[in-house]
N, C-alpha and C positions, 0 to 999 in steps of 0.2 A: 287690662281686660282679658284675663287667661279663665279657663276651665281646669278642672281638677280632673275631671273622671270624663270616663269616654260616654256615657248617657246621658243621653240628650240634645246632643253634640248636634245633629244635624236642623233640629230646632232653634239653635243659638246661633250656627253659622248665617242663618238667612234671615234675621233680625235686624239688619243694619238696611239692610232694603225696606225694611215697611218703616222706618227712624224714620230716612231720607225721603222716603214718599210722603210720609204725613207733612215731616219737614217744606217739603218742597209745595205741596197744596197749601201750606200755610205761608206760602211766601209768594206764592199763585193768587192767592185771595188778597194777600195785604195790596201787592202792586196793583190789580185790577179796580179796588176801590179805591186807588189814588189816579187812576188813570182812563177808567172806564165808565163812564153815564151811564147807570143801570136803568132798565125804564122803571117807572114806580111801580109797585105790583111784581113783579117779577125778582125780587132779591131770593123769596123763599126757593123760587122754582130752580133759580142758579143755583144754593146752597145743596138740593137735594139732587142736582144735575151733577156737583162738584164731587157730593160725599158718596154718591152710587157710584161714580165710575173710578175715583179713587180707590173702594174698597175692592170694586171687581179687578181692577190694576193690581192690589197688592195680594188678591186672592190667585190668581192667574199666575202673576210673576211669581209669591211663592211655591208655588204647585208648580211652575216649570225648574227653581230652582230645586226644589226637593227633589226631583224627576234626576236630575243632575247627580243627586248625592244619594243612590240608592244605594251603591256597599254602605258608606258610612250608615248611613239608616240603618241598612243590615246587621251592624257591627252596635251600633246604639241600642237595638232591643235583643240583641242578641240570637237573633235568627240565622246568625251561619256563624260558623266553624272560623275561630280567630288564624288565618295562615299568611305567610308569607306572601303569596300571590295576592289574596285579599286584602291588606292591610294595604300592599302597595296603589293598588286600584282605590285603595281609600283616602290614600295622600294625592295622584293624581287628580281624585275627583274633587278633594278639599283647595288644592291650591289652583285648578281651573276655575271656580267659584266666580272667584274678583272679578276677572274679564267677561264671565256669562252674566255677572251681576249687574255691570256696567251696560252689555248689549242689550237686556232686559229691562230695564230701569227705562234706559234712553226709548227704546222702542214702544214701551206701554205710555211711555210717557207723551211721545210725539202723536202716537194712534189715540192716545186718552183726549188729549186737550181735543184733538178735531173732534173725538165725538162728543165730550162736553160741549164745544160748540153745534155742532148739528144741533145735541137735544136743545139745547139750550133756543135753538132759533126755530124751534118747534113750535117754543112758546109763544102766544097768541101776542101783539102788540112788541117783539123783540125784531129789532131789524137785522138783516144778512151781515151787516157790518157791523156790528155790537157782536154776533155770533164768532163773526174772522178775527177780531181782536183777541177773544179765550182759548181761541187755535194759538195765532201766534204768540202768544203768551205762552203757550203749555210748551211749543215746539222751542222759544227763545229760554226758558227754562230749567229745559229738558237734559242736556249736556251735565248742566252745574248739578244739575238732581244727580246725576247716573256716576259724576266723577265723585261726588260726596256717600255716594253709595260702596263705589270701587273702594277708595279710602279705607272707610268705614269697615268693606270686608276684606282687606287685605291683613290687617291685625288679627283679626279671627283664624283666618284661614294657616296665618302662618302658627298661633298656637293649636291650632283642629291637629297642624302636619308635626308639631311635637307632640301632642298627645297620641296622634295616632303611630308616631316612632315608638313610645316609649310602649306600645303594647307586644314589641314585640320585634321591631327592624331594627338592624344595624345599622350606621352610619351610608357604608357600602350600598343596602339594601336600599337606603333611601334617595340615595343616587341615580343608585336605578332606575328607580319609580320614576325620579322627574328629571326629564329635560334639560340639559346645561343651558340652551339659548332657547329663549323663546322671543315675543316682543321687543325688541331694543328698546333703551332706555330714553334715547335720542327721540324716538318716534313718541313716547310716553310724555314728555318733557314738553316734547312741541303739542300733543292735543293739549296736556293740560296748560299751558300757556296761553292757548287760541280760545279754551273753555273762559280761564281765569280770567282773563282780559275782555274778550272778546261778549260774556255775558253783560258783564257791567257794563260795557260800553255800549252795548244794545236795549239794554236797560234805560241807560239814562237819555239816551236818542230817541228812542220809544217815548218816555214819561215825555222828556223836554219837546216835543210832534205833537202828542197829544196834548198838553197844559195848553203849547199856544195855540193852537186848533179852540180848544173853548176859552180862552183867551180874548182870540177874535174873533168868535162869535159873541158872546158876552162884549165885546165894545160893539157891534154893530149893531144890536137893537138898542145901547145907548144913547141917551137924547143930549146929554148933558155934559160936561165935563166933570161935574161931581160924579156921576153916576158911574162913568167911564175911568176915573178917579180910584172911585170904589170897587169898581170891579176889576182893577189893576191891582191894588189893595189886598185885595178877597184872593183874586188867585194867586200873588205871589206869598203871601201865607200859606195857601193851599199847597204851592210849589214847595215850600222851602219844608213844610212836615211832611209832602209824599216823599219825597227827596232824602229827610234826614230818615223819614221809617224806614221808606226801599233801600236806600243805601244801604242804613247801617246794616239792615238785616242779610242783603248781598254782600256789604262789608264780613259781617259776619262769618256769614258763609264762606266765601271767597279764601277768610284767614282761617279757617275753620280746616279748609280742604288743604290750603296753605301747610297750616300746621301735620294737618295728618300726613301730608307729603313728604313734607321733611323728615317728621318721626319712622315715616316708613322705611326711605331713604337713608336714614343717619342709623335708626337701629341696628340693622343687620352692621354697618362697618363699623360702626361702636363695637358690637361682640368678636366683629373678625378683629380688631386691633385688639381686644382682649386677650382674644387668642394668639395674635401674634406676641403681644407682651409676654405671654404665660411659654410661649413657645422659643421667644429669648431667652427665659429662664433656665429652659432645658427642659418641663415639664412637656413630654411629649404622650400623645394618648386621650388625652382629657378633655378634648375640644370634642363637643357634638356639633350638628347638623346644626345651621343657621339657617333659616327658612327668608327667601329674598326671591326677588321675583329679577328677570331681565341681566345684564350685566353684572348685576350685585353676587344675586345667585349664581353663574356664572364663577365669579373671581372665589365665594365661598368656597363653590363643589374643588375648583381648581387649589384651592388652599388646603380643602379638607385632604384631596388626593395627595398634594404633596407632604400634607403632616403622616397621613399615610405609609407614602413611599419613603420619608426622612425616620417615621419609627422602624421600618423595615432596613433601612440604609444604616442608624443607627445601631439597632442590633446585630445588625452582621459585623459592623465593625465591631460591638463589644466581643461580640465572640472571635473578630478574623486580631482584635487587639491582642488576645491572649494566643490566639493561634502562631501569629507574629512572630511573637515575645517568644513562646517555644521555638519555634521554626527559627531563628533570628540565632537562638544558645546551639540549637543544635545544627545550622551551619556556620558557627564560628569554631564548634567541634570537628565539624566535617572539614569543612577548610585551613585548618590547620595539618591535620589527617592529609585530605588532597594537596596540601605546601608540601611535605616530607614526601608525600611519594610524587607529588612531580620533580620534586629534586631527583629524586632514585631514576625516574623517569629519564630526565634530561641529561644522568650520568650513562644508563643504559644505553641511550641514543647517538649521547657521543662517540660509547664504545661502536655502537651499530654501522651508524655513521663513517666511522673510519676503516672497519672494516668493510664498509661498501666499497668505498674509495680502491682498499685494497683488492677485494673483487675487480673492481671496474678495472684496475689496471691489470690485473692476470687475465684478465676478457681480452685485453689487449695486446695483449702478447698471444693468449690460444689464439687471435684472429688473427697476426704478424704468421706467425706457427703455420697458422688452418691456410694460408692465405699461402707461406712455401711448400707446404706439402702438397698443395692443389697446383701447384707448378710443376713439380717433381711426378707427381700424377699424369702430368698431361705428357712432360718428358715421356716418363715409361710406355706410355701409350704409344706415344709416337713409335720410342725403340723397338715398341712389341710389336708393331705395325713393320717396320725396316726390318727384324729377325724373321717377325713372318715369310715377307717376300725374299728373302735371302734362302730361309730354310724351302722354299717353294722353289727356288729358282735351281740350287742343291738339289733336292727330289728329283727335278725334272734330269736335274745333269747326270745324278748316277742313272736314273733308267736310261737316259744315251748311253752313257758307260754301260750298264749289264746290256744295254742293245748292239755295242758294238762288240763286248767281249762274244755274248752270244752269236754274232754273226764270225765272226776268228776262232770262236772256235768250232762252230758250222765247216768254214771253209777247210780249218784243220783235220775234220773226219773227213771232210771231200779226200783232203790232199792224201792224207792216210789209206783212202780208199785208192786211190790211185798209184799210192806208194806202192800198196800190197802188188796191184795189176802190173804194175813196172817189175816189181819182184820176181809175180809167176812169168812176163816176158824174157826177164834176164833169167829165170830156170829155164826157161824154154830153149832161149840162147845160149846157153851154158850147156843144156844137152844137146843140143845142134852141135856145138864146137866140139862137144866131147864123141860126139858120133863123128863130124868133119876128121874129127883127130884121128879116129879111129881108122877112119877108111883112109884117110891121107898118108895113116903109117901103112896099111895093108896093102894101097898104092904104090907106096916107096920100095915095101917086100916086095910086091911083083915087080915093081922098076927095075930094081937091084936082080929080081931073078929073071927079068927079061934081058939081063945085059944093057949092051949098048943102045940096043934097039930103047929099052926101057928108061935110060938113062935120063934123056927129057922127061920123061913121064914121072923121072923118082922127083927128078927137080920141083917139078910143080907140085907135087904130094908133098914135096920135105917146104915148101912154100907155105901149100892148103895147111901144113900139120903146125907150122909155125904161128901161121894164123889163126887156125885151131887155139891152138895155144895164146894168142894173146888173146882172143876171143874169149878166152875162158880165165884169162888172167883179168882181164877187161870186167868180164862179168861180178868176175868173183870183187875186183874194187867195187863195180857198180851195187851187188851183196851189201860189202860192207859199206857201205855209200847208204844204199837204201836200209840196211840197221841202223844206219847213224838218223839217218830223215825217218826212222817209224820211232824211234827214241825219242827224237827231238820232237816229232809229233805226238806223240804220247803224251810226251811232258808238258808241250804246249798245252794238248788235249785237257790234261789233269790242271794247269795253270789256269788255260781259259773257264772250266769250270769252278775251279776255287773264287776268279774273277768274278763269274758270275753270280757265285754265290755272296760272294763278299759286297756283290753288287746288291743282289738281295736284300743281304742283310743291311747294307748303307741305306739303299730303297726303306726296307721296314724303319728305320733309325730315323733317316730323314724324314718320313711320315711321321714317325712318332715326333719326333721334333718342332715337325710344321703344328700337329693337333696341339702337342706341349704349347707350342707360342699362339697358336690361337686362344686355345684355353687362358694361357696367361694376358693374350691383349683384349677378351673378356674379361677378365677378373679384372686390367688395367681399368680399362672403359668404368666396370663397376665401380671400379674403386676410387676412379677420376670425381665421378657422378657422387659416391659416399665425401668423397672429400670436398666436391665443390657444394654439396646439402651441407655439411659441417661446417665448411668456410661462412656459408650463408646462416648459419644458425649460428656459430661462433661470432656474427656481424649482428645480427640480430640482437644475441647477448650480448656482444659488447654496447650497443646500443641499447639496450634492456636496463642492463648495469649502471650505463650512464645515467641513463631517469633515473635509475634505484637510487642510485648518489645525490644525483641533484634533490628527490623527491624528499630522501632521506637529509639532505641540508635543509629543504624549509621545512619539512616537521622540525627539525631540530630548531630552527628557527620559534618556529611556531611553537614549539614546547617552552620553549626558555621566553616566548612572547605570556605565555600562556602561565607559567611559572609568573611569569611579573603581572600578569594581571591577577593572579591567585592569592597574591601579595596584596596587590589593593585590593580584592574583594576582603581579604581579611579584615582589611581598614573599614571599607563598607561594610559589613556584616555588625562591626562595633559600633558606626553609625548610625544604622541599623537597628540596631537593641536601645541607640539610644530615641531615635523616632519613635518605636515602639513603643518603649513607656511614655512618650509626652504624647502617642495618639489615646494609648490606656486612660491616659489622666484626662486629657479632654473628652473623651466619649464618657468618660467618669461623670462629669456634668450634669451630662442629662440623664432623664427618668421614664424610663417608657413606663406608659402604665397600661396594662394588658386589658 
């Protein structure tokens, strides 16, 4: 029961509602004459009571369903613009249908029967309780009308939502439109169980209440046993054809909605295992949109996304198969390339290597080296420090010295000065004597010429004149005396000052001497200080060297690791090309179709 074309479409959808309404007043009327004492006179006024509010039911509900499907309408006479957004709102609106169909149905149905019976108990000679029985009849009904209606337009709805695919949605697009979950299946399964069961069983509880209800009124105006016979007779005939007509026709029905459950339920997984078959094959692409309602729907959209994402997954792989297959040649190229120069590699390393080794050991000797020169350093220092105060101690000794020479030869101008004053005294005395002599001989002449008388007097003058005489002899040693002491002081004189010059000059010398060694036990210090940085930097390197060595054994390690794993990748990159082509071949399989 499919359409071809999109006009009309919303016409056709809501046709299965005014089936199951007529249906169901025709199954409303059969039960009620097997169940209900109509009063005499009043059959016509029920029929016209039944087919007015019937037809206002199915006028009403259609016109609410149509209200429902106004894009489709839209889209049916062609009054808007066929677009994506549209079309989608036209699938929603199509496949909500069923469930407004079912609430519509039920509710005109339950609100119909009460007012069938109201009108109905209008009529003149119709009792309140002949009325309530076409109530509960429409409302006991009512469910089986509306799940027969559901049924009925779930088939539609689901070709309205391919028709209305093919005008223009993608699979994707249709996805969109509707809902993964809606309704559970579970909740679906239990109303229609509690309708399936629960009608007929209400049903036949009803009829079988009501049979014996006139049953037993029909034996109690009975007089007789015959009569009572007879009217046991009469209704269980009665019984057994309301029974076989209401049954079978709720039979009917019952397997009717039976059947459409199933078809609705089995269809859609019938086409998804189609798909799944077809998608064994390999034919990927080629499955459309399964229209299902609940879980069904659900597992489709889930199936369609993953045929989806598996053509998507499929082609990357055809094309990452041949990406592979290149990539795969050209590193068994490369890798053979990278074997040869990690070889070169791990030859260069070894040379590296050993001369680290030999580094590290010349580190260790400039550090044995760094280590006695920075002893010899401190030595020096020290020595330069002991020359210092030696050359200090020197300084100070010749300034004693030019202090002492200075003062001898001080003393020696003194003595000089005093030599001279001795001098000019022994001139002085020397011409005392020389005049003593004088007069001593000029005494002696008058001695001599006084005679006797004079005689003592020569004496003492040849005495004074002797004296004289040694006085002047005296002198003249003392002369030469004092020539020899202004000589010797002279030379002293000239000595002490050579002294002191020499003191001087020792003075300048040992000055320069002391600056020299100071200079030099600053350059030591420096050079202590240069040599104990180099000792410390020569330790440094030597410890620098050492990582360098050890660092340089596990690369070398690591290279000749890395060498042998270059080895197996080689092996794997041939395994490799061989997975390659068995993914080629298997992706080869399938078929996407665009």
């Amino acid at each position: 029961m499919k359409v071809a074309k999109l006009q009309g479409l919303h016409r056709w959808l809501t046709v299965p509602s005014t089936v199951s309404g007529i249906l169901g007043a025709l199954l409303a009327i059969a039960y009620a004459f097997f169940t209900v004492q109509i009063p005499e006179g009043t059959l016509v006024q029920l029929l016209l009571c039944i087919g007015v509010w019937v037809a206002l039911a199915n006028v009403l509900g259609d016109r609410q369903e149509q209200g429902s499907l106004r894009t489709v309408r839209a889209l049916a006479t062609r009054s808007v613009e066929r677009s994506v957004p549209v079309l989608q709102a036209a699938v929603r609106e199509a496949a909500a249908l069923p469930d407004l169909s079912f609430q519509v149905n039920l509710g005109y149905w339950c609100a119909g029967a009460g007012l069938i019976g109201l009108s109905y108990w209008l009529v003149p000679g119709v009792p309140w309780t002949i009325a309530l029985r076409f109530a509960v009849i429409g409302v006991g009904l009512g469910p089986l009308v509306a799940m027969l209606a559901y049924l009925l337009e779930i088939e539609r709805a689901r070709a309205a939502v391919v028709v209305l695919a093919k005008e223009g949605l993608s699979s994707a697009q249709v996805l969109q439109a509707l809902p993964s979950e809606r309704m559970s299946l579970r909740s679906r399964m239990v109303i229609y169980g509690a309708i399936a069961i629960g009608t007929p069983l209400f049903l036949v509880f009803d009829m079988a209440v009501q049979r014996a209800e006139r049953t037993f009124a029909a034996l109690a105006v009975a007089t007789s046993e015959a009569q009572r016979s007879s009217v046991l007779a009469a209704d269980l005939r009665q019984a057994l054809i309301g029974f076989a007509v209401v049954g079978g026709a709720v039979a009917v029905v019952v397997v009717t909605c039976a059947l459409l459950s199933g078809r609705a339920l089995g269809e859609p997984m019938r086409e998804l295992a189609a798909q799944a078959q077809r998608l064994t094959l390999g034919k990927i692409g080629q499955n459309a949109v399964v229209p299902a309602e609940d879980e069904v729907w659900a597992a489709g959209t889930g199936f369609l996304a993953l045929e989806g994402q598996l053509a998507v997954v499929v082609t990357q792989l055809q094309a990452a198969g041949g990406q592979v297959k290149l990539a795969t040649s050209e590193l068994a190229t490369s890798s053979t390339r990278h074997e040869q120069g990690a070889q070169e590699q791990t030859l260069a390393l070894a040379q590296t290597s050993a001369t680290t080794e030999e580094l590290a050991r010349s580190a260790k000797q400039i550090a044995a080296n760094a280590n006695q020169v920075s002893a010899l350093a401190l030595q020096t220092v020290e020595a330069s420090q002991e020359g210092q105060h030696s050359s200090e101690a020197f300084y100070r000794s010749i300034l004693a010295v030019r202090g002492g020479n200075q003062a001898i030869a001080d003393s020696v101008v003194k003595l000089n000065k005093r030599v001279q004053q001795v001098g000019r005294v022994v001139e002085f005395i020397d011409g005392i004597a020389d005049k003593a002599d004088l007069l001593a001989l000029n005494a002696e002449l008058e001695g001599h010429k006084a005679g006797e008388v004079g005689q003592g007097f020569s004496l003492v003058a040849a005495e004074m004149r002797r004296l004289a005489e040694s006085v002047m002899e005296s002198t003249r040693e003392i002369g030469r005396l004092i020539e020899d002491i202004r000589d010797a002081t002279n030379a002293a004189v000239m000595a002490t000052e050579a002294g002191v010059k020499a003191s001087d000059q020792g003075s300048a010398l040992a000055q320069a001497v002391s600056e020299g060694l100071g200079n030099i036990l600053k350059l030591s210090r420096t050079t202590s200080e240069a040599v104990r940085a180099i000792s410390l930097a020569t330790h440094q390197q030597q410890v620098g060297t050492d990582q360098l060595a050890q660092a340089m054994g596990d690369i070398l390690a690591s290279t000749r690791a890395g060498s042998a794993a270059q080895a197996e990748m080689q092996g794997a990159n041939v395994s490799l090309k061989g997975l390659a082509d068995e993914l080629e071949r298997a992706v080869g399989q399938f078929e996407v179709v665009s």
